[in-house]
GUTOR-569348 format. One line per 2 residues: their letters; for each residue x, y, z of N, C-alpha, C, O. Coordinates in steps of 0.02 Angstrom, whole numbers. Example, Ala and Ser with C-alpha at 12.3 -4.5 7.8 and 13.67 -1.06 7.14 Angstrom:
BEGIN
AS) 660:-284:390:615:-225:390:660:-165:390:712:-166:423  642:-112:354:684:-53:357:645:2:394:670:57:402;
//
This chain:
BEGIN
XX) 42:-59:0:0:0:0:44:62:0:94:78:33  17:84:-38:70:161:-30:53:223:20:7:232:60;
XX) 110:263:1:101:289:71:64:343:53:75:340:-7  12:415:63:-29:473:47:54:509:38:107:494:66;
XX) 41:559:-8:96:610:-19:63:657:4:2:662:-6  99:700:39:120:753:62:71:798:23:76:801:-39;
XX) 4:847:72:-39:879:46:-16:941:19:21:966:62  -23:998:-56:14:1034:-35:-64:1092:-12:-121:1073:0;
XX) -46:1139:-12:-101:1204:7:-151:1180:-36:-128:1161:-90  -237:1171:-26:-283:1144:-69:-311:1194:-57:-312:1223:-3;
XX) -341:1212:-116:-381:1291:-105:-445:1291:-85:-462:1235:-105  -479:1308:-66:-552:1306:-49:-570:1300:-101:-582:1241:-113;
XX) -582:1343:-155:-621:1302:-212:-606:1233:-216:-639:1185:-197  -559:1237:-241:-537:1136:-250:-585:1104:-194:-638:1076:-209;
XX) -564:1109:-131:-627:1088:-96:-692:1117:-95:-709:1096:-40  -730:1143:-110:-797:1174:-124:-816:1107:-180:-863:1068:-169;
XX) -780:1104:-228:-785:1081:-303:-795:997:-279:-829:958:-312  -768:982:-230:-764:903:-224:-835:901:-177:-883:864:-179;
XX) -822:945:-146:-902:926:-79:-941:949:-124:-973:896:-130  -975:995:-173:-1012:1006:-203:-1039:962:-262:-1094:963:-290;
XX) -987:924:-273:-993:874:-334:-1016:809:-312:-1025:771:-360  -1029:781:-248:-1057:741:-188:-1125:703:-216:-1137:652:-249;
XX) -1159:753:-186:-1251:743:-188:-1269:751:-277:-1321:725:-297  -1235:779:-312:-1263:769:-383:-1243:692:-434:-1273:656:-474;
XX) -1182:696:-405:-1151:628:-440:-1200:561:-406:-1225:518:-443  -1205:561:-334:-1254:508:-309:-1323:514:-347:-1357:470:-372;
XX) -1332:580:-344:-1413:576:-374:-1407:545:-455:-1450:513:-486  -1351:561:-472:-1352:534:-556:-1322:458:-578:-1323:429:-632;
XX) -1290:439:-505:-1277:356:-509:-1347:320:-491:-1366:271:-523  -1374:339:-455:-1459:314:-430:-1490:319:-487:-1520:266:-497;
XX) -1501:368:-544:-1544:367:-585:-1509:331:-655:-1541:313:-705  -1433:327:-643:-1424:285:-718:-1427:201:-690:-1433:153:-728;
XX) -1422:198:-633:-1436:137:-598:-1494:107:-602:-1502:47:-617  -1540:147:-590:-1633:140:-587:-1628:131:-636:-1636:71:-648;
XX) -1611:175:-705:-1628:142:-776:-1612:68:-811:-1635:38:-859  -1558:56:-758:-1542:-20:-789:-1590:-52:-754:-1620:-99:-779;
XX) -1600:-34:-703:-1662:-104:-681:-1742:-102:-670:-1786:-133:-641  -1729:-43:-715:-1825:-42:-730:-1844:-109:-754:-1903:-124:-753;
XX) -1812:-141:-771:-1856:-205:-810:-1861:-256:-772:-1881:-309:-795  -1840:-248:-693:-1845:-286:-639:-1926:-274:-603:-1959:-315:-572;
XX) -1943:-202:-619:-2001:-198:-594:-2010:-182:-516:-2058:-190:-478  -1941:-155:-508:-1968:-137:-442:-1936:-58:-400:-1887:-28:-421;
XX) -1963:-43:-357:-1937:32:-314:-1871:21:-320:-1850:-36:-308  -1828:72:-338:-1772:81:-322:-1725:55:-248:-1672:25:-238;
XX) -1783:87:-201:-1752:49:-125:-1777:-3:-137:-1728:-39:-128  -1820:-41:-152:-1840:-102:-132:-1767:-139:-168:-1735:-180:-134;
XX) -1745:-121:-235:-1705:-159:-256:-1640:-147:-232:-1594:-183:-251  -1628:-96:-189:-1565:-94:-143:-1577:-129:-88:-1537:-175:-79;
XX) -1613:-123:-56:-1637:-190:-13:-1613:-246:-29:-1559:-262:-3  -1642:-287:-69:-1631:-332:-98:-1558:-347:-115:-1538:-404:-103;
XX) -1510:-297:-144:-1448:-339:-164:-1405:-329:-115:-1347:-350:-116  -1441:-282:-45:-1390:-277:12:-1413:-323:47:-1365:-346:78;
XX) -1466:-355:63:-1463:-416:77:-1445:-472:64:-1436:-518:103  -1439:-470:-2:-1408:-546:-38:-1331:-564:-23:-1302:-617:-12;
XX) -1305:-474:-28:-1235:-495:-1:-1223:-494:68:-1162:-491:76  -1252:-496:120:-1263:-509:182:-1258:-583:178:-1226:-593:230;
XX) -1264:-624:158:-1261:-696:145:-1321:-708:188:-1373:-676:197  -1292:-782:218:-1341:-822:251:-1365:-779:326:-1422:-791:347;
XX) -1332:-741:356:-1340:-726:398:-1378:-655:413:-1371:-619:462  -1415:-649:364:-1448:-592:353:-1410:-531:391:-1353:-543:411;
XX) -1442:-456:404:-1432:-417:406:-1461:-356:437:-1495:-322:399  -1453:-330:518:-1479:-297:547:-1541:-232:516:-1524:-175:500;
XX) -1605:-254:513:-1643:-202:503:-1627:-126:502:-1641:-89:455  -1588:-100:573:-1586:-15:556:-1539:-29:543:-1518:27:525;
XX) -1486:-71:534:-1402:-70:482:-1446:-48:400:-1441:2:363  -1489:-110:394:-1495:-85:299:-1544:-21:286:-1557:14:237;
XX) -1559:-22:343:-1603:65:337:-1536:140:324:-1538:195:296  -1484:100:362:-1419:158:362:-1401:153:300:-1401:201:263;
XX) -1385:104:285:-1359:84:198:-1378:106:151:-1342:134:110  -1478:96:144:-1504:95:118:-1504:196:108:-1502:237:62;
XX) -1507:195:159:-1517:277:161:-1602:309:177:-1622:365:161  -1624:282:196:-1711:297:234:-1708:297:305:-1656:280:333;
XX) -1759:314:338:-1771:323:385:-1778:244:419:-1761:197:383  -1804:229:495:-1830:162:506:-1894:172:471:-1912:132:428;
XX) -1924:217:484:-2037:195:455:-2016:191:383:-2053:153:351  -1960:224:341:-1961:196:295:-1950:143:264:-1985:124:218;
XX) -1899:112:287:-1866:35:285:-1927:8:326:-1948:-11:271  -1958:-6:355:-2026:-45:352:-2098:-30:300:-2151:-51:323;
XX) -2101:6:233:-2137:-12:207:-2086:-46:150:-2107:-97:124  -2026:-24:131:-1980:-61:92:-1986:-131:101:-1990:-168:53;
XX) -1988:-159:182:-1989:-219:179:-2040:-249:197:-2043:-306:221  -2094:-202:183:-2171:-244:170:-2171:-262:89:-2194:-312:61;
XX) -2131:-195:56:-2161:-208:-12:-2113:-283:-24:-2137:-330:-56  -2051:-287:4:-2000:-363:-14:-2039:-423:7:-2040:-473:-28;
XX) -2063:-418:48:-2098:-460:86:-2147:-499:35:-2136:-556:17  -2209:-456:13:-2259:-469:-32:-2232:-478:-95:-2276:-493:-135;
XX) -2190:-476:-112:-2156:-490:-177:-2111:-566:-165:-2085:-599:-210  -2110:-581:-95:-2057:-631:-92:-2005:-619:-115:-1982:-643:-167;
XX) -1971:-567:-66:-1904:-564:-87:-1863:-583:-36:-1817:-625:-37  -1883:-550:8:-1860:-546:90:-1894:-582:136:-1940:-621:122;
XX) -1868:-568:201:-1920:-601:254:-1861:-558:320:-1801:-550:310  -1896:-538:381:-1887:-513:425:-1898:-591:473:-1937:-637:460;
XX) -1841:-585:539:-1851:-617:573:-1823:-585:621:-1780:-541:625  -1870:-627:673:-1840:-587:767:-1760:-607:801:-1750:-666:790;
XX) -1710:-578:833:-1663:-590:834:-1672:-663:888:-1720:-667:925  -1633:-701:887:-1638:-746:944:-1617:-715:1014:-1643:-727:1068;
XX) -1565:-670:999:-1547:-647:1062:-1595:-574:1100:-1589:-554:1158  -1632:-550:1055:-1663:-485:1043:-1708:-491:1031:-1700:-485:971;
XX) -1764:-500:1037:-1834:-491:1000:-1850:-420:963:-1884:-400:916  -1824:-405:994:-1820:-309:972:-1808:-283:931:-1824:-227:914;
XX) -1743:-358:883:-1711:-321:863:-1755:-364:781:-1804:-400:789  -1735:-356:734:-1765:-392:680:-1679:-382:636:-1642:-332:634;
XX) -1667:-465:599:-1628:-474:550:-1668:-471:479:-1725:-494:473  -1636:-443:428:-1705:-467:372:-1635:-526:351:-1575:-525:364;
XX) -1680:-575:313:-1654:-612:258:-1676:-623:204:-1737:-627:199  -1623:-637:130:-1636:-664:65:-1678:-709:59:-1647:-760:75;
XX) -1739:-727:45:-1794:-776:6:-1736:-810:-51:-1680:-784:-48  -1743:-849:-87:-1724:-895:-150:-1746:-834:-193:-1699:-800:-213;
XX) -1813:-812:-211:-1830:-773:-273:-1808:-717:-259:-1813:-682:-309  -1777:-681:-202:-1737:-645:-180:-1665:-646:-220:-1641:-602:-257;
XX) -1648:-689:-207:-1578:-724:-215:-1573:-697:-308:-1537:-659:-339  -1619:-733:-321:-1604:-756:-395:-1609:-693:-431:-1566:-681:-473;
XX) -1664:-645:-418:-1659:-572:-436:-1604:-524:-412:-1596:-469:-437  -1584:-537:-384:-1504:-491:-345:-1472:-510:-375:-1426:-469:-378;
XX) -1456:-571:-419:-1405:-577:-449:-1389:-555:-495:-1335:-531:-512  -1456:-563:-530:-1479:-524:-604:-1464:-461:-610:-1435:-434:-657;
XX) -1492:-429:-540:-1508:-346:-538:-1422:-336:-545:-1399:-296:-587  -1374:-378:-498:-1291:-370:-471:-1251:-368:-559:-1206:-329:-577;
XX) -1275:-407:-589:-1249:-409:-654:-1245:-353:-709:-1201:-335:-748  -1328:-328:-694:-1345:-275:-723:-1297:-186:-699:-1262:-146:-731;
XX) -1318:-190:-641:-1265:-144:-617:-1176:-142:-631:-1137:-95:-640  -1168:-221:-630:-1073:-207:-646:-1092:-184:-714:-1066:-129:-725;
XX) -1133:-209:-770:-1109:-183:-838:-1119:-114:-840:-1076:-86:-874  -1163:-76:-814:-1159:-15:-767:-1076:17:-771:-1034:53:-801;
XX) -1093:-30:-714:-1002:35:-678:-950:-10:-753:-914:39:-767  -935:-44:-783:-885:-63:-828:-904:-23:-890:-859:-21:-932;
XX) -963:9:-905:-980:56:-977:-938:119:-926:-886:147:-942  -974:130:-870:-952:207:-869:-882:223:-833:-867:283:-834;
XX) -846:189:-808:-795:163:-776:-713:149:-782:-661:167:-756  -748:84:-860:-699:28:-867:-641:59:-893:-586:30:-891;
XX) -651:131:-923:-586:152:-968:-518:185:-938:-462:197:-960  -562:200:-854:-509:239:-812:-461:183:-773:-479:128:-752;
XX) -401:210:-771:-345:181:-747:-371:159:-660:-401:192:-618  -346:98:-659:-357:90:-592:-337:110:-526:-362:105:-470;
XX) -272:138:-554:-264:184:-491:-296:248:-488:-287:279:-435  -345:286:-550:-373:335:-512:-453:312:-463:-480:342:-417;
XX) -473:238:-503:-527:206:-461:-505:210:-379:-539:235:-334  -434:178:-371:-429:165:-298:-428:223:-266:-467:239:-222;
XX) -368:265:-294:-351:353:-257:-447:365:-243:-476:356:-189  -475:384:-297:-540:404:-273:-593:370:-218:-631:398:-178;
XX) -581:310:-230:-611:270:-178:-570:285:-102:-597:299:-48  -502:278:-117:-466:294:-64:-491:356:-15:-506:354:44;
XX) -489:407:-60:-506:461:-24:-575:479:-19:-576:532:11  -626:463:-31:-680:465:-7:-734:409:34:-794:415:47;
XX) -682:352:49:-682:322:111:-646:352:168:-671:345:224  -586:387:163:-551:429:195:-599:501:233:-599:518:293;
XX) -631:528:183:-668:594:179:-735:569:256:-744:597:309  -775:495:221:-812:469:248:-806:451:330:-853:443:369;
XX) -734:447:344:-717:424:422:-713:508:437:-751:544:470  -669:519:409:-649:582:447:-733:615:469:-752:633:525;
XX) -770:615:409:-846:672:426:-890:609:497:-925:632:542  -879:550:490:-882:499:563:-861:541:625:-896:569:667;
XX) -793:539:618:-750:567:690:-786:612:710:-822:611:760  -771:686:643:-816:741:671:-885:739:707:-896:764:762;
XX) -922:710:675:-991:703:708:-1007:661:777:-1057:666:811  -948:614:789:-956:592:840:-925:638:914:-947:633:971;
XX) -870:682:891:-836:722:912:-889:784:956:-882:808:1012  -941:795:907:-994:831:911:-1041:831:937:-1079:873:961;
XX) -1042:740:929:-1092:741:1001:-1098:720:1077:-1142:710:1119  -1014:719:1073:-984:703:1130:-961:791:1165:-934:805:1219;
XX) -979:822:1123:-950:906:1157:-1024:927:1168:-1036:974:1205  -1070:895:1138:-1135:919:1168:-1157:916:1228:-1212:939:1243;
//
């Protein structure tokens, strides 16, 4: 792994330009995303649901964890997983140790559509993607997993000074 080089002076614009470029780029990966899997027929969350559960494996996956993931509220992630539910995608179960707590898990027809939907998405990121060098994939990933802890710390920082 290499080591970060040495920052030099970053101007505020330069940063303005990266935090500002954030919330539009997500909003426009969600909607070229949604377009590949309209032919799945289903809500956008429902189908993030779905393939974040599938890769949860066998051991399903804390209810307000895929609500965090997912990006909804809890009352929202419970009609998401009414609509999985009635579709047979999902299934919610009570924790053994928790009753409180609910795991959801992958159904089979679950399974088999996540894979589909998972396929659909890589040809996704390999059309819009595939041509950039891989080290600017990682640097970028790098640093906005980086960006991601650091805005963690802060906020936890914040509510520990409260």
């Amino acid at each position: 792994m290499s080591r970060p080089r040495k920052s030099r002076n970053i101007s505020a614009a330069a940063l303005f330009e990266l935090t500002n470029a954030l919330q539009p780029i997500r909003r426009s990966w969600s909607q070229a995303a949604g377009a590949v899997l309209v032919d799945f027929d289903l809500p956008g969350s429902v189908a993030s649901a779905v393939v974040l559960v599938s890769r949860a494996g066998d051991r399903g996956i804390q209810q307000n964890v895929l609500a965090e993931v997912v990006g909804v509220n809890p009352g929202g992630m419970v009609r998401i997983l009414d609509q999985a539910e009635a579709a047979g995608l999902l299934e919610r179960r009570a924790s053994t140790d928790d009753r409180r707590i609910n795991f959801v898990h992958i159904l089979p027809e679950g399974r088999r559509l996540a894979r589909k939907m998972e396929l659909a998405v890589a040809k996704l990121r390999k059309t819009l993607l595939g041509d950039l060098p891989v080290e600017d994939i990682e640097t970028t990933t790098r640093v906005l997993r980086l960006f991601e802890d650091r805005i963690g710390a802060f906020l936890q920082q914040e509510r520990v000074s409260r």
